[in-house]
N, C-alpha and C positions, 0 to 999 in steps of 0.2 A: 348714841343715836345711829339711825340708819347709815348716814353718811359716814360719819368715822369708821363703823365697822365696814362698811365697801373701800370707803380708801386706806384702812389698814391693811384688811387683804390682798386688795391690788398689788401693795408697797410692800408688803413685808413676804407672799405667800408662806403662810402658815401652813402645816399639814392637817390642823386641827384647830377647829375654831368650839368655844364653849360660848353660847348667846341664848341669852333673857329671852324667853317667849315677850314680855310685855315691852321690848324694845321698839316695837312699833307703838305710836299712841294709837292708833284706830283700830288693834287688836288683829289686823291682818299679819299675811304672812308672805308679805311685796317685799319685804327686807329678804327672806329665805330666796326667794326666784331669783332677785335680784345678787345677792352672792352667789348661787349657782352659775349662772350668766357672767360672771368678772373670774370666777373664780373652781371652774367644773370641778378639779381633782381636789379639792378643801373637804376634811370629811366635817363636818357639824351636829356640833351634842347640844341639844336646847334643854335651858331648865326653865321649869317653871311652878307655881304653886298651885297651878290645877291638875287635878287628881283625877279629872273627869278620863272615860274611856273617848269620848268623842273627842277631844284634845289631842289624847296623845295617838288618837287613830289618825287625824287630819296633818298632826306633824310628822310620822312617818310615812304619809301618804305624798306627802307632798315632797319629802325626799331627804329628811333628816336621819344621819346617821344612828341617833343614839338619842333617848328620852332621858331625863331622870330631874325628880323633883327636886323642890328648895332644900324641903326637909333632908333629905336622903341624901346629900352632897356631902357630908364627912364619908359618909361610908359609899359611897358609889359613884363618885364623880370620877377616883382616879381609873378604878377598875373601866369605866366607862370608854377614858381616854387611851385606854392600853386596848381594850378590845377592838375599836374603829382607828387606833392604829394599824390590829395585825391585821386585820378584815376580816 
């Protein structure tokens, strides 16, 4: 949930956080601002199971490092983590 994932960040500073688009239940994206806000240098790859263009334009718009679906997580979740590692 929201709150674990803020107080994990907080507590552990990660350099790379991997979060559920549907981690919020109301579908917003207050969970992302809200790690931004506790946590600015955390870079963040959201998965999710929408395929939509409007999705994954509204998560990198809003300031997420890196997109990649549920499906597609054997083959692109680590490439994912190694790219918004090196910037």
């Amino acid at each position: 949930d929201e709150t674990s994932l803020l107080d994990g960040a907080t507590r552990l500073h990660p350099d790379v956080a991997v979060v559920d688009l549907s981690l919020a239940r109301d579908g917003s994206l207050g969970w992302f601002h809200a790690l931004r806000q506790h946590c600015p240098e955390i870079k963040v790859i959201v998965l999710s199971v929408h395929d939509e263009l409007s999705v994954r334009q509204a998560v990198i718009e809003a300031g997420a490092d890196a997109f990649v679906l549920k499906r597609a997580i054997a083959t692109d979740l680590l490439d994912a983590v190694d790219a918004v590692r090196s910037g």
